[in-house]
C-alpha positions in Angstrom: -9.2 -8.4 52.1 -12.3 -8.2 50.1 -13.3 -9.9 46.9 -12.1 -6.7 44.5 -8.2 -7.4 45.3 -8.8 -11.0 44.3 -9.7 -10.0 41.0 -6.3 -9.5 38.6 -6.5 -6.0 37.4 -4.2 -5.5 33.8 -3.0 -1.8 33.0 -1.8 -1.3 29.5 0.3 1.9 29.1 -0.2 3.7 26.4 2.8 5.7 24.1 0.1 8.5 23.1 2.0 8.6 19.7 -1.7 8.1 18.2 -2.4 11.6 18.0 1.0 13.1 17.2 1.1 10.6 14.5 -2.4 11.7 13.1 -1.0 14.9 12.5 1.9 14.1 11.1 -0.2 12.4 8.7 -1.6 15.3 8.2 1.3 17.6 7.9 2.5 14.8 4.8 -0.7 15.0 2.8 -0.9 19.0 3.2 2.2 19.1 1.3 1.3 16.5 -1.4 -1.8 18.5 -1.9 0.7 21.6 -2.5 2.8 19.1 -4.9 5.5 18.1 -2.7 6.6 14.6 -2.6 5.2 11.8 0.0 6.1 10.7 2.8 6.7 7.2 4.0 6.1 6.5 8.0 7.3 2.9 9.1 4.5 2.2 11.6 7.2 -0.8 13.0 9.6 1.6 13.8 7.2 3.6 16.1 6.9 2.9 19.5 3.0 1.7 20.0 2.2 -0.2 22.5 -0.2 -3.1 22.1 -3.2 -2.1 20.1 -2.0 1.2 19.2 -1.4 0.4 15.3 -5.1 -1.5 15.8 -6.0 2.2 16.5 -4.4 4.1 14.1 -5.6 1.3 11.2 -9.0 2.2 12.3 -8.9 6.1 13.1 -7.6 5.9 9.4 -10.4 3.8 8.0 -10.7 1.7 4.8 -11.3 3.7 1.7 -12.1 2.4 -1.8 -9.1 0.9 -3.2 -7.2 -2.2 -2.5 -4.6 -4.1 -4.4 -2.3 -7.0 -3.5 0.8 -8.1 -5.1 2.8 -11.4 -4.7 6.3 -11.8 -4.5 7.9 -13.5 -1.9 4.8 -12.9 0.0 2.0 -11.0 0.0 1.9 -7.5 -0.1 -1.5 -5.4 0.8 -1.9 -2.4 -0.3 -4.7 0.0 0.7 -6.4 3.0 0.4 -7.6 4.9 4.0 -10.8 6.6 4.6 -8.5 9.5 3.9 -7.9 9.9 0.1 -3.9 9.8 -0.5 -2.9 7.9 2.5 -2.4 4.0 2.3 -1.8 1.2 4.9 1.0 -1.1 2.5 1.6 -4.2 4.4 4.4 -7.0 3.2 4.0 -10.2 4.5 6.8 -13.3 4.1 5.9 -16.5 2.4 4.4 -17.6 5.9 1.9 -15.0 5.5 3.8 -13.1 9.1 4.0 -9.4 8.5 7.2 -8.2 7.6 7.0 -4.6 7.8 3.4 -1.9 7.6 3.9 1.4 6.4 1.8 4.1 5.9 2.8 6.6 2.7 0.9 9.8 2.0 0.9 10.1 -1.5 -1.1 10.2 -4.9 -0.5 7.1 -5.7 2.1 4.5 -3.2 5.3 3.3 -5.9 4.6 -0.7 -5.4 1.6 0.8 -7.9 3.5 2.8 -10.3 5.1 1.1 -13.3 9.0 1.7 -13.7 10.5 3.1 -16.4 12.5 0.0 -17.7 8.9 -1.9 -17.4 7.2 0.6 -19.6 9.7 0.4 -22.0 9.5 -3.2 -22.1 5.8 -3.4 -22.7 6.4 -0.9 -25.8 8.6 -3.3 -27.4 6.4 -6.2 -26.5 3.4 -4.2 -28.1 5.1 -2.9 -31.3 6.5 -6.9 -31.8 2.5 -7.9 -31.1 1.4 -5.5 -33.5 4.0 -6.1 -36.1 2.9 -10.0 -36.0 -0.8 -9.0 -36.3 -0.3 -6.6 -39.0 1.8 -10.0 -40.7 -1.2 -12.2 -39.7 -3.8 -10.0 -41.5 -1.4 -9.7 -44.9 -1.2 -13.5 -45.1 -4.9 -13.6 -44.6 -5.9 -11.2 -47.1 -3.4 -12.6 -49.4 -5.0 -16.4 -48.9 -8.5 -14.7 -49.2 -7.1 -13.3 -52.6 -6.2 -16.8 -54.1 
């Protein structure tokens, strides 16, 4: 026996779903370029092995934008190196990640506002507006006196 076998040698087995998964990233923003609708990929429900989504994450790189939202955790939203693809991370109250997907699209939906919110905010405006527009007649009218 020499002194190599006493040393503990670890092999890692890799899935090698890093490259397929690259170019089915790919595949998903070629057809949101020609104005099909985006794709979603759970990155949980992949098989990786251990340090696999590490690689992917950097492969993909961090781009410009970044958002977070918060409700019921903390959810992480952001841009690649890749212009239409985003890492969106949810994470429980605990801060543990919940679920990491990656979406190839214009813009992910956490972003968007929904309809029923943007019809909300127009009623709020017009009843801000309204109360303004009330505000500056009693002013002008007390200026008058």
């Amino acid at each position: 026996m020499t002194g190599l076998d006493a040393i503990a040698v670890n092999v890692e087995s890799l899935t090698g779903n890093v490259q397929p998964l690259l170019h089915e990233i790919r595949h998903a923003l070629l057809r949101v370029t020609d104005g099909e609708a985006g794709t979603v990929i759970d990155l949980r429900s992949l098989p990786l092995a251990p340090g696999e989504e590490e690689q992917i994450e950097a492969e993909l790189g961090q781009g410009e934008i970044y958002a977070e939202l918060y409700a019921a955790g903390t959810t992480t939203i952001r841009e690649t190196s890749f212009p239409g693809v985003w890492l969106v991370t949810h994470s429980n109250e605990a801060q543990d990640i919940i679920s990491k997907f990656i979406e190839v699209t214009d813009c992910p939906d956490l972003l968007k506002s929904q309809q029923d919110d943007i019809e909300t905010g127009l009623e709020r405006l017009d009843e801000h507006l309204s109360d303004r527009v009330e505000k500056d007649v009693g002013q002008i009218n007390s200026n008058e006196r």
